[in-house]
C-alpha atoms as one frame of an Amber mdcrd trajectory, in Angstrom:
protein
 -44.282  -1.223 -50.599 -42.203  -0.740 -53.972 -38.813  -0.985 -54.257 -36.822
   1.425 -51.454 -33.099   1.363 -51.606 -31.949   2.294 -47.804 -30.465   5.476
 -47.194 -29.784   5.784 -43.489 -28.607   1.908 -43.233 -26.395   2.351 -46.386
 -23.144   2.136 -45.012 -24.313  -0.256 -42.015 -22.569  -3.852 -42.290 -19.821
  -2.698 -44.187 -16.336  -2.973 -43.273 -14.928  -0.422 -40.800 -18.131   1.623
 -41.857 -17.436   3.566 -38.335 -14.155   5.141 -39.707 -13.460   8.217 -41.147
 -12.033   6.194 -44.591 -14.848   4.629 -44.694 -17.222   7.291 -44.646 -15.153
   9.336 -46.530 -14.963   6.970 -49.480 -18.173   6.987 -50.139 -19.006  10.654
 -50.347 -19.346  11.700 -46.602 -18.471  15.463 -45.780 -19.181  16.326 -49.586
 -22.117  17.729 -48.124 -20.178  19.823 -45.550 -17.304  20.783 -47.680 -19.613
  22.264 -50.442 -22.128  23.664 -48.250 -19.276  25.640 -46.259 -17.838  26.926
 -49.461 -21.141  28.949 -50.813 -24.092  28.489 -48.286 -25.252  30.745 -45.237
 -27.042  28.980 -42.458 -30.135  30.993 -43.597 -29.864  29.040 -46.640 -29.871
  26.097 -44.672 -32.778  26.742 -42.615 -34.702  27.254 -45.719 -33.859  23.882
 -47.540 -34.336  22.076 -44.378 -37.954  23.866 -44.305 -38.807  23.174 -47.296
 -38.022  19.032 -47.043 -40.513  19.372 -44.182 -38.500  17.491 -42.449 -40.357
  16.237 -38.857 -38.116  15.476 -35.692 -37.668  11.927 -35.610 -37.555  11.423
 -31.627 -41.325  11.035 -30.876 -42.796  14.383 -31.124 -42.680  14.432 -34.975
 -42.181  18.363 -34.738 -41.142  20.545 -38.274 -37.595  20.564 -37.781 -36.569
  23.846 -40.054 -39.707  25.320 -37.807 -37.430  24.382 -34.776 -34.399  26.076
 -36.407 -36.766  29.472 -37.034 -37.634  30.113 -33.496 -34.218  31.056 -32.745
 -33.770  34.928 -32.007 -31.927  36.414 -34.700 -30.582  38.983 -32.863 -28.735
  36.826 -29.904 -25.549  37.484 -29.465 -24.421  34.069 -28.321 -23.458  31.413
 -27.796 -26.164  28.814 -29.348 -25.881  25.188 -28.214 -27.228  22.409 -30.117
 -28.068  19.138 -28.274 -28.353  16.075 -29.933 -30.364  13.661 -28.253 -29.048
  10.139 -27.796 -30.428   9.525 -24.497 -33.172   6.538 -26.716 -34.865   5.056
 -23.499 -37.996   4.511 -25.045 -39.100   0.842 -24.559 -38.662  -1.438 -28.227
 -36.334   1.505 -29.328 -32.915   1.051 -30.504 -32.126   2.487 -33.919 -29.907
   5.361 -32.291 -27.208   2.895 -31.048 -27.153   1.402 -34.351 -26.547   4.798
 -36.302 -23.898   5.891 -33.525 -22.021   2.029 -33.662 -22.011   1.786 -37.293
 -21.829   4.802 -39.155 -21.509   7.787 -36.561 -20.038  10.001 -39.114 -23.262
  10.143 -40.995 -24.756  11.681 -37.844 -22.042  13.928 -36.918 -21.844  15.657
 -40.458 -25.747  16.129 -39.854 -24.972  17.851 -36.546 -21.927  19.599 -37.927
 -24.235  20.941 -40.548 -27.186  21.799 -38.269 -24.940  23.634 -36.085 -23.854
  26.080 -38.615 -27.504  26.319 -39.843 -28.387  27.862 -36.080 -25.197  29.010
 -35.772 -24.429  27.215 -32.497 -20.806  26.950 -31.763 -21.079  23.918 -29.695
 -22.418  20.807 -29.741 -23.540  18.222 -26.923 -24.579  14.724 -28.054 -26.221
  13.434 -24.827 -25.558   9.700 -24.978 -27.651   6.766 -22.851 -25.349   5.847
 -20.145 -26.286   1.910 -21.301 -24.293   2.523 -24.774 -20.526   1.874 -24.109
 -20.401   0.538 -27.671 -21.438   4.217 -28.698 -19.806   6.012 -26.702 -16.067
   4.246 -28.339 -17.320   4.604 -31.919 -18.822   7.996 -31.543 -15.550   9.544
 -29.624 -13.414   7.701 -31.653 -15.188   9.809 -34.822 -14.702  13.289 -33.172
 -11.346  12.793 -32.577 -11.128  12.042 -36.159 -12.784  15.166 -37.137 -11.041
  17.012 -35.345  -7.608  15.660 -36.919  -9.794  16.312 -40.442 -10.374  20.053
 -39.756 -14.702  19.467 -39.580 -14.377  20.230 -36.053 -12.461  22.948 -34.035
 -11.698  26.377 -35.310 -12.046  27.422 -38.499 -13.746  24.806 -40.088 -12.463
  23.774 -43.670 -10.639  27.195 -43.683 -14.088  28.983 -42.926 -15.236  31.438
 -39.957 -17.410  28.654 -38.647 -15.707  27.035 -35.622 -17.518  24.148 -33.846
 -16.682  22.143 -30.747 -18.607  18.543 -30.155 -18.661  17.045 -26.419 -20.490
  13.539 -25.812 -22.152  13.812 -22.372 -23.226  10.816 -20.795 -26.557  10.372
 -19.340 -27.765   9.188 -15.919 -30.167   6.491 -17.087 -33.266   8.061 -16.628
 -36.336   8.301 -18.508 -37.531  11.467 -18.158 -34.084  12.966 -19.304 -35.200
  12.115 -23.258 -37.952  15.088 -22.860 -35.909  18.174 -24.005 -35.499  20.075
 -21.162 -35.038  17.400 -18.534 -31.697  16.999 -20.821 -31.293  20.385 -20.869
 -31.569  20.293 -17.258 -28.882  17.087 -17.086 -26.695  18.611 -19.020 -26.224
  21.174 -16.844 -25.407  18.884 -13.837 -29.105  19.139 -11.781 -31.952  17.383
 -11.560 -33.662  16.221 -14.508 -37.044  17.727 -13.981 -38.563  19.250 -16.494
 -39.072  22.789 -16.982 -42.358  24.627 -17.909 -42.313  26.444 -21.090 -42.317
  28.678 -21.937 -39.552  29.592 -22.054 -39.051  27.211 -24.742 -35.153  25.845
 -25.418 -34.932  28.281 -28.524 -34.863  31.003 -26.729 -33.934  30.103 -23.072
 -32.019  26.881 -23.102 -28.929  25.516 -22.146 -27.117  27.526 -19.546 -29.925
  29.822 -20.086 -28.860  30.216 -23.677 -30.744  29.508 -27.241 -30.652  25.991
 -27.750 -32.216  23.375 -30.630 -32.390  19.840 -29.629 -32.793  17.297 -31.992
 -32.578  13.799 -32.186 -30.051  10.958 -33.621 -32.017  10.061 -36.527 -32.947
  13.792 -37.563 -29.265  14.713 -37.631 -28.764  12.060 -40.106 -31.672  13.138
 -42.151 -30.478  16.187 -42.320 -27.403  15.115 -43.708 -28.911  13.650 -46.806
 -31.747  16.874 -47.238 -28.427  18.756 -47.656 -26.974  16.513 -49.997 -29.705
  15.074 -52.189 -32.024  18.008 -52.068 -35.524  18.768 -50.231 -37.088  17.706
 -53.225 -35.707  14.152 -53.252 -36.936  13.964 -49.520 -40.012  14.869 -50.169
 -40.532  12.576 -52.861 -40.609   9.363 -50.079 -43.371   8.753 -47.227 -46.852
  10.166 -47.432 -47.664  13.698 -48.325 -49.608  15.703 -46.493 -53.564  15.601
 -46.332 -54.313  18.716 -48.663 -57.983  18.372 -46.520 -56.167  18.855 -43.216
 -54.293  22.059 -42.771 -52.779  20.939 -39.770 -51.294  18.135 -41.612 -47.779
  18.732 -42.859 -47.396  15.195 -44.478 -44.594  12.508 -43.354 -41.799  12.442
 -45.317 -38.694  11.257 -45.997 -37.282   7.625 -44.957 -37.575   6.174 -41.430
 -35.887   3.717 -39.212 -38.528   1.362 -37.935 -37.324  -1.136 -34.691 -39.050
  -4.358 -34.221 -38.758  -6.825 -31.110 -41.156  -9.195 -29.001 -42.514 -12.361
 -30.284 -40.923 -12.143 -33.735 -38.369 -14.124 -36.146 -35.904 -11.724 -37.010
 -35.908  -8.693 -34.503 -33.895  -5.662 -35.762 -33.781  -2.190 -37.065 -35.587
  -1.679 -40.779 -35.175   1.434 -43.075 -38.258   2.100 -45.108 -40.618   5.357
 -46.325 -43.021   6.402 -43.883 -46.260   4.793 -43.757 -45.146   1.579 -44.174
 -48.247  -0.306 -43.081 -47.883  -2.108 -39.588 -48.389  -5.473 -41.167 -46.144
  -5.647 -43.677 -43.123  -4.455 -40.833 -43.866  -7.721 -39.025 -44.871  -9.982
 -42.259 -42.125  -8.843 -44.352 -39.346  -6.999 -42.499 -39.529  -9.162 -39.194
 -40.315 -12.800 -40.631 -43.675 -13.049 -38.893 -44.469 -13.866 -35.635 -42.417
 -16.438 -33.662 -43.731 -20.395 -33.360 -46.095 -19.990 -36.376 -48.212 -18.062
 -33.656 -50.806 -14.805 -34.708 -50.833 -11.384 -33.619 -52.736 -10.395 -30.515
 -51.682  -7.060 -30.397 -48.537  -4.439 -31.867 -47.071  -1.277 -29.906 -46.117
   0.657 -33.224 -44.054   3.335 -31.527 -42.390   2.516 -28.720 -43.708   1.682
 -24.948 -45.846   4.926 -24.573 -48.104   4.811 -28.161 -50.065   2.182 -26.779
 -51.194  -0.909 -28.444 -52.503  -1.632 -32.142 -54.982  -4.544 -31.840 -54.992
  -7.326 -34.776 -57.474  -5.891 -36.768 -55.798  -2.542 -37.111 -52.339  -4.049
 -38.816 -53.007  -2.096 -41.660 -52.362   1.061 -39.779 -49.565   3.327 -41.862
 -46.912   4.390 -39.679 -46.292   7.385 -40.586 -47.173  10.493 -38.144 -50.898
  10.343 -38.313 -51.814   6.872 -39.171 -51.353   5.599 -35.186 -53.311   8.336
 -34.088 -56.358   7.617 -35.959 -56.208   3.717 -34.854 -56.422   4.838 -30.966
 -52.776   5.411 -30.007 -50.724   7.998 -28.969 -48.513   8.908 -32.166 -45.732
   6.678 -34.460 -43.298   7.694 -31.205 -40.020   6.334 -31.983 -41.753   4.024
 -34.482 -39.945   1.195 -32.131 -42.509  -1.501 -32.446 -42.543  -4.461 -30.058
 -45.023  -7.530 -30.921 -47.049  -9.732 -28.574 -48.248 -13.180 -29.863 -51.473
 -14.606 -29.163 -50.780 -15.724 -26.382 -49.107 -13.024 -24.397 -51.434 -11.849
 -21.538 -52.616  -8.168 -21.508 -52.756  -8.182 -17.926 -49.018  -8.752 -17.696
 -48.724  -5.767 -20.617 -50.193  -3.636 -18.348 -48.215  -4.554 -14.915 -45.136
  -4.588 -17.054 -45.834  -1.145 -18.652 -47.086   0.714 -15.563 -44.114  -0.513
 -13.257 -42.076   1.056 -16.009 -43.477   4.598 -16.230 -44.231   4.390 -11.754
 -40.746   4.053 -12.047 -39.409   6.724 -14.181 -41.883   9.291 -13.458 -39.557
  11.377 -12.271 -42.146  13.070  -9.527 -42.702  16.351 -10.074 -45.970  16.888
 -11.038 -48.463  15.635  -8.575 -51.076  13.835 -11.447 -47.826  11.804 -13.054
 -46.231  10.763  -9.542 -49.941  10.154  -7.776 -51.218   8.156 -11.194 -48.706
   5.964 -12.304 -48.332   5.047  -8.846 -51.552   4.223  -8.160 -51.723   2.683
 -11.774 -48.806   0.059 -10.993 -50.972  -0.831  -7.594 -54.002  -1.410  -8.823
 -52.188  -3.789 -11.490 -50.791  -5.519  -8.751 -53.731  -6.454  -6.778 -55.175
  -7.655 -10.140 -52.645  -9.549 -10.764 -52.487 -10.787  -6.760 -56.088 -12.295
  -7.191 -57.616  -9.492  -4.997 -58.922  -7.656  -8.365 -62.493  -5.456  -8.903
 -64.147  -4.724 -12.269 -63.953  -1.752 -10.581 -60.480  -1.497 -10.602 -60.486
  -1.202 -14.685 -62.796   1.695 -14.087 -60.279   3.445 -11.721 -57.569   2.543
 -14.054 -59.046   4.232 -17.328 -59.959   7.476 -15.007 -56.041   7.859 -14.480
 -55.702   7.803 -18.171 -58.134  10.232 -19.088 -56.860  12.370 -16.075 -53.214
  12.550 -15.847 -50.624  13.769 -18.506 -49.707  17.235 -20.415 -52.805  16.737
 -22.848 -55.085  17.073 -19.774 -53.360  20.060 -19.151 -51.910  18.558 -16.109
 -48.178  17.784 -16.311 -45.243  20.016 -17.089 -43.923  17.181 -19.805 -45.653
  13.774 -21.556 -44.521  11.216 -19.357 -47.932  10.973 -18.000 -49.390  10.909
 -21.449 -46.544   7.582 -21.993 -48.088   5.910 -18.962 -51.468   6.755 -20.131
 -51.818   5.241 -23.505 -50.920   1.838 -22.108 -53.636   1.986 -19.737 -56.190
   3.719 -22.146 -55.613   1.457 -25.595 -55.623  -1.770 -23.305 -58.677  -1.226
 -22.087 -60.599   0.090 -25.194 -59.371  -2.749 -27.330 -59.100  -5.695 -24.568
 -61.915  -4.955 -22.235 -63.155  -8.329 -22.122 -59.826 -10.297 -22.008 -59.479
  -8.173 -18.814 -62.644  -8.403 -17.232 -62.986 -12.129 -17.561 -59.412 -12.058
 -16.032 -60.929 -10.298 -12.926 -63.630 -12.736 -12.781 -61.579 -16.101 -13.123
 -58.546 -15.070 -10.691 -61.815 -13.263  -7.903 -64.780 -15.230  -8.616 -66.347
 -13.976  -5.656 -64.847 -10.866  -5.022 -64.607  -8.976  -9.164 -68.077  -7.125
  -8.307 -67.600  -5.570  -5.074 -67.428  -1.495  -4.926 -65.980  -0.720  -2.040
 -62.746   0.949  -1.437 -60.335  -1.937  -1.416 -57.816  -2.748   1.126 -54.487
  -1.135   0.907 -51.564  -3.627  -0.516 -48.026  -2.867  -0.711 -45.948  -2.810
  -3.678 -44.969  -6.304  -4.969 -42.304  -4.758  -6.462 -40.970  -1.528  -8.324
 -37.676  -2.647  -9.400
């Protein structure tokens, strides 16, 4: 990778980075200030389409798309909802963003706000983040003393209130409208669309949710230009239509069996390797790679020989996995044990499936059991049979599941057993030697344990 001077982590480190002074010092709100003075939110939309800016929380949708789908005509209100909720597995950029410079996101929501014209704002925080919650809190209250929040913004017609709304430490409340549905003090079960958010959403109003990291991006779009952005990552294949490139800078998350675990800024399709090589200081104990998750818990697993993957939005998906996710990558050494991959990554999703649809609450369920008997000595090669049919059977790309948790629980199972079928099976064989081949329907076993 050549030379990349960090945007996003710019003003992380420094002291009192958090405050207002700080921020303020070294250009923040210029972008508001002159933006407010001779833009219209149309305007906005259009330089934020034309970065091609793609949502940073998993999905890797066209943000200024997003923005688009909101009815023109509405009469209001608009909500915007940033999501902070970040309980992907070997994700944890968010927290740093919101601890150390959570101006730099708020003046990227204050700005996306008056691009959909919402007039408020939720951030919708992970319960786990006390730190955040102080910093962040401590921030609005300084805008609002600074006139970028409240009415009248900067002198303007554009009035905006913020709220930071706390989140009940679940999962499935990271998918749009499960937050949707927490914010509004139920359930968090997903709702079918459509209707999508932009046009039924909060409270039944049009609502954009976005993540942490996006709101920051947008910041910088605003101020350096859609040009600039476009000029990092990897542009788009010009042989795939479908293809709208990866741009712009990214924060990439690395933890597991590494030397120096942390939060990285670099362009998009950074290869996989050189994140752990050069970013992370290798793997731990002068150990090798067995295998990577590039994107967080659900993406599923990057063997060795596919280190040279580009993280960007496409590059995971051609190596077998589920997407770049949260590009929150979490490293097992050579001598981790996929088996215990597996049970630890299907006793997660069992867990936080939140049980609405039958396929996601049935599957990971019987998922984390089968795991379990493995693991209890009592294991079939039949069982690894049963346990790729669940992945090919259960989540929203089936057509199956009202949100992609399945799909999360899924890619586990599916990359596991495409790229460590024989680690597995011999597994079977030397913890049953005279039980791996039988077929028939194996005795029920409870739970070891779900918690």
């Amino acid at each position: 990778m050549a030379e990349f001077e960090p945007v996003l982590l710019a003003n992380v480190g420094k002291d009192n980075s958090h405050t207002l002074k700080a921020y303020e010092a070294v250009g923040g709100y210029r972008a508001l200030r002159e933006t407010l003075k001779d833009k219209s939110p149309d305007d906005l939309i259009t330089t934020v389409r034309a970065s091609n800016l793609r949502g940073r929380g998993g999905a890797g949708f066209p943000t200024g798309l997003k923005w688009s789908f909101l009815p023109d005509d509405h009469p209001g209100p608009v909500y915007l909802c940033v999501n902070a909720d970040e309980s992907e597995p070997g994700t944890f950029c968010n927290r740093v963003l919101l601890e150390e410079d959570p101006h730099q996101v708020l003046e990227g929501t204050i700005l996306s706000s008056f691009a959909t014209r919402a007039s408020t704002a939720y951030v919708y925080l992970r319960y786990e983040y006390p730190k955040s919650l102080a910093r962040l809190q401590a921030a609005i209250d300084e805008c609002y003393g600074a006139g970028y929040l409240g009415k009248n913004v900067l002198g303007t017609d554009f009035s905006l209130d913020v709220y930071v709304h706390r989140g009940a430490a679940a999962y499935v409340c990271g998918e749009e409208t499960g937050l949707i549905e927490s914010l509004e003090g139920k359930r968090a079960w997903p709702r079918i669309k459509p209707p999508f958010p932009a046009v039924e959403g909060l409270f039944r109003k049009p609502t954009v949710v976005n993540n942490v990291e996006t709101m920051a991006c947008v910041k910088h779009i605003v101020d350096r230009g859609p040009e600039w952005f476009k000029s990092i990552g990897t542009p788009a294949d010009p042989h795939n239509p479908r293809d709208p490139g990866s741009y712009g800078p990214k924060l990439y998350q690395v933890s597991g069996h590494v030397n120096r675990p942390g939060v990285y800024e670099a362009p998009l399709g950074l290869p996989c390797r050189e994140l752990v090589d050069r970013f992370a200081g290798g793997v731990w104990k002068g150990r090798k790679v067995k295998a990577v998750v590039p994107g967080g818990l659900s993406t599923g697993l990057l063997a060795a020989d596919q280190l040279d993957t580009p993280l960007d939005f496409d590059g995971p998906v051609q190596a077998g996995c589920l997407g770049l996710g949260t590009a929150g990558a979490i490293v097992l050494d050579e001598t981790y044990p996929i088996i215990d991959f597996l049970y630890n990554s299907c006793r997660f999703f069992a867990h936080e499936s939140c049980g609405q649809c039958t396929p996601c609450r049935e599957g990971t369920h019987w998922a984390l059991s089968m795991v379990e008997r493995i693991k209890a000595g009592r294991g079939r090669l039949k069982d690894l049979e049963l346990l790729g049919e669940i992945g090919d059977s259960i989540g929203i790309i089936p057509g199956t599941t009202i949100c992609g948790l399945a799909d999360g629980a899924a890619w586990p199972i599916k990359t596991a057993l495409a790229k460590f079928r024989d680690e597995l099976e011999d597994y079977v064989k030397q913890t049953n030697p005279a039980g791996y081949a039988d077929i028939q329907p194996a005795i029920a076993m409870p739970a070891m344990t779900t918690h």
